[in-house]
N, C-alpha and C positions, 0 to 999 in steps of 0.2 A: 290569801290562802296560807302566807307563811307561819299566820298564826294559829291557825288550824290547828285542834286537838285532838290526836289521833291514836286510838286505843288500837296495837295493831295486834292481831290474834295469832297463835301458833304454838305450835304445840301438840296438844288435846289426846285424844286416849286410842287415836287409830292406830292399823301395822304400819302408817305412813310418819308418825311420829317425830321420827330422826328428821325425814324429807321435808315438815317440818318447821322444826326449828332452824334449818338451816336458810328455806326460806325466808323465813322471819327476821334473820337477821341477815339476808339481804338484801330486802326490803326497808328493813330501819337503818339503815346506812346511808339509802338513795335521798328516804323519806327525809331524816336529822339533814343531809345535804341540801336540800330541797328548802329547808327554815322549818318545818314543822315540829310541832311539838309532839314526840312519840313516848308512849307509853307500852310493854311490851307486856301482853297477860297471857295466860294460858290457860283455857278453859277448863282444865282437868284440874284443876288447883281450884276450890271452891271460895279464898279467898279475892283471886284475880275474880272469879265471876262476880263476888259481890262489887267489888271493884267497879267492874265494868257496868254496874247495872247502876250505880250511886254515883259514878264517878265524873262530871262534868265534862266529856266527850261529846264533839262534831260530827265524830265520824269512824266507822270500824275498818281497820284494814284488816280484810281476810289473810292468813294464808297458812291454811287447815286444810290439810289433803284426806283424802279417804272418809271411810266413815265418820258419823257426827260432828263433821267441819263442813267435809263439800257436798252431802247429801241434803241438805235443807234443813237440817236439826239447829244449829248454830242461826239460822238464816232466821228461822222460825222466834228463836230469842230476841234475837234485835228488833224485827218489825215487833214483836210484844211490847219492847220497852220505849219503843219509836226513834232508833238510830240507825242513821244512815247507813251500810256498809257497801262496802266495792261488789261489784260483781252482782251473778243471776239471784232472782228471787227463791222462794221455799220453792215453788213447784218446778221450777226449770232446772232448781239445781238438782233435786231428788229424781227428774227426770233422766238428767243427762250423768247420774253416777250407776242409775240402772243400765248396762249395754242392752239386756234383753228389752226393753221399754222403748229404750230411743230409737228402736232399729225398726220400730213398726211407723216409727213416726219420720225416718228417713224413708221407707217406702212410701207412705205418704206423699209424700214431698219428691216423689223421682228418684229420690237420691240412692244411686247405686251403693250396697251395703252385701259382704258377702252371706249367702244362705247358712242358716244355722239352725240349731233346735236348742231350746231352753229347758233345763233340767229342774225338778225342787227334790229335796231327799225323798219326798214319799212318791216319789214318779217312779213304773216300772220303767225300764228300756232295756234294748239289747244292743250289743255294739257293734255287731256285725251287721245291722240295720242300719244304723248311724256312717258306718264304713263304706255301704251301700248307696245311703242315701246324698252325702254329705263331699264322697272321696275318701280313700282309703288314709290320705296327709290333714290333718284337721289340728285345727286351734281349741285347745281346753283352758277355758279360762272364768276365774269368776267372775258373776255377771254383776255386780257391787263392790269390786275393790277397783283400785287403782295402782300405779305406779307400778305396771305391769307384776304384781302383788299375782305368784300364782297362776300364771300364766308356763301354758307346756303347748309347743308345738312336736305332733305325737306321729305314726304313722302306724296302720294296720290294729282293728279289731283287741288287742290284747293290748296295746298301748295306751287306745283309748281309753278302755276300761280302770285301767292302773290312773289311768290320769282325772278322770272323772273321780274317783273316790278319795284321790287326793287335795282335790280341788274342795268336795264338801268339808274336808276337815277346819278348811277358815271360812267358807262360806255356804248356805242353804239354796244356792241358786247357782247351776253351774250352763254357761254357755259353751255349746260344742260347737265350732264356727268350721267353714270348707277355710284350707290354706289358700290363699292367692299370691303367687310368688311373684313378686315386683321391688321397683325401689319405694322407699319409705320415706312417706312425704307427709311434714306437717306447717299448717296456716293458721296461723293468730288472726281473731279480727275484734276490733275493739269500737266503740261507740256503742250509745244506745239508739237514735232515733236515725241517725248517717252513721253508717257503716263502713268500718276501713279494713280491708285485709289485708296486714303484713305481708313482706315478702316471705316467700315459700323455703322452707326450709326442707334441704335432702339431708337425712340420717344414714350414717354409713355406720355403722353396729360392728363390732370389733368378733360379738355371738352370732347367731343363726336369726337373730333380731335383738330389737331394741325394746330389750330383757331389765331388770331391775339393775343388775350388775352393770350395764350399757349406757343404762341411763346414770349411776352415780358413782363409778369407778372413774378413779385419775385415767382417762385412755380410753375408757369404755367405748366411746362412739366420737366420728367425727359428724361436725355439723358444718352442711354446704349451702351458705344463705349470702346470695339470692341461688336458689337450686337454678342447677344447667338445665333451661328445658324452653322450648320456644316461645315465640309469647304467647301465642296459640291455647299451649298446652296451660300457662302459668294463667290467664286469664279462666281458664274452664274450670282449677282447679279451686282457684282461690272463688270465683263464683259458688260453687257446692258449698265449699267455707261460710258463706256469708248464707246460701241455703239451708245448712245446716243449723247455723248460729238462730237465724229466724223458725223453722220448722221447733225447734223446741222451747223455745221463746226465750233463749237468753238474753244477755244485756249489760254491759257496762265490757266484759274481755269474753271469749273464751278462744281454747286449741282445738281446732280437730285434728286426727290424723287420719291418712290416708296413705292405700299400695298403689300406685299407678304398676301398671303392667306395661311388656313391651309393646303390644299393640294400640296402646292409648287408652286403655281402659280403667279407670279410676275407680275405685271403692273406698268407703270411708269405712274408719274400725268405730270410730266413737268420738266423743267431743266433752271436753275436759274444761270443766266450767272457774276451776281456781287453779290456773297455769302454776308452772314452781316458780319461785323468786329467786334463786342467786343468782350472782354476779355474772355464770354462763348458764343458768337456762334457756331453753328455750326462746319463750316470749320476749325476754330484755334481748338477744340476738335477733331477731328479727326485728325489733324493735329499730337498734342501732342500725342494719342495714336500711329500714328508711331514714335514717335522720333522728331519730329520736332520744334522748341517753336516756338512762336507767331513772334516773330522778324524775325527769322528764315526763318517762312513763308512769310513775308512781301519782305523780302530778293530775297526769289526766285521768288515770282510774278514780280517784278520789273525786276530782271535779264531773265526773260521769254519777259516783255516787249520790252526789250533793241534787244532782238534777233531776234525778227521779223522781 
């Protein structure tokens, strides 16, 4: 493996951009630690693509957030050219970056997911309908970005509305979601054919949640991994996890997240098929808390890739 030649992706032309490249180069850090041989391209540079497509590569490491990286467009190039890369296929990952899509396929599957209504620009609606229908405290958020990209928790009819039309300015598809107020809980689970779910990570959000600022501000949020919670609770949730991760057919990583409530109620928000990569996100801390270091991890996505 340590010879392994490894074109790792990031970058590309999403509002996740910065997210990133900083991924990326937390990634080629573990990966160079690790013996690999990395190469670092960015798909919005048409010279890296020809690169990539000519370039005697093993193997692609993702780590393209948002649009035309974790939506299956990138996914789509590489089975064309027949390179391996990390992580979900076209269709799981275009899946799992739609929230209004995957949320019919968590009901499906059982899996508790809070009520919502899906918007497109040429949809009438009214908001005091929505207010009615949904609760008066509701999530406005787009149903295709990520990195909580545009994300407004709003309250009463005239909020809504402001927030809905702000939401179409970056995206043609806007999800109105009911608020459910709990702690915020997310589960990595990684393999393809055996399935492993990380320990459970509790986010403590510095905002009113774990908002863009939360997520990549020095302070933004504290992360509590292994989360305080029985074992009871941590087996039910990390099971939905591993529910979740199959109901959409991912494969090789992905995150979901989820509110637990105080009565033990759990709902998942959505499931995040190319986790971030620095040094503290998410995935690599959970990671560490089973045992596993960051290279380590790098290691087995890539060896998850190969075996598909």
């Amino acid at each position: 493996m340590a010879r392994c030649r490894v074109a790792l992706l990031a970058g590309g032309k999403s509002g996740e951009r910065e997210v990133s490249l900083a991924s990326g180069e937390g990634a080629r850090k573990a990966l160079v630690k690790a013996g690999y041989d990395v190469t670092v391209l960015d798909p919005s540079d048409k010279e890296d693509l020809k690169l990539l497509i000519e370039g005697p590569f093993d193997v692609a490491f993702l780590c393209l957030h948002g649009k035309y990286g974790e939506d299956g467009t990138v996914q789509g190039l590489l089975e064309t050219i027949g390179l391996p890369y990390i992580g979900s296929g076209v269709w799981a990952s275009a899946l799992a970056m739609d929230k209004s899509k995957s949320k019919r396929f968590y009901h499906e599957e059982g899996i508790p997911t809070p009520p919502s209504v899906t918007l497109h620009a040429q949809d009438e609606y009214n908001a005091e309908t929505l207010a009615n229908e949904l609760g008066p405290r509701c999530v406005v958020k787009p149903a295709t970005e990520g990195s909580a990209l545009g994300v407004n928790i709003v309250e009463g009819a005239e909020a809504i509305e402001n927030a809905i039309q702000g939401v179409f300015e970056i995206d043609d598809e806007v999800l109105v979601e009911r608020y459910i107020q709990g702690r915020e809980l997310t589960v990595a689970v990684i393999g393809n054919r055996e399935l492993t779910a990380l320990p459970i990570i509790e986010i403590v959000a510095k905002n009113d949640f774990y908002d863009y600022e939360s997520k990549y501000a020095p302070g933004g949020s504290q992360h509590i991994c292994p989360a305080p919670l029985p074992d009871t609770t941590t087996s039910f949730v990390q099971e939905l996890a591993v529910r979740a991760h199959r109901a959409l057919s991912c494969s090789g990583v992905s995150r979901s997240d989820f509110i637990l409530e105080s009565d033990g109620s759990c709902w998942i928000l959505e499931t995040n098929t190319i986790p971030g990569m620095t040094e503290t996100s998410l995935l690599p801390d959970a990671a560490r808390a089973a045992g596993i270091s960051f290279s380590d991890l790098c290691t087995k996505l890539v060896c998850y890739a190969l075996e598909k």
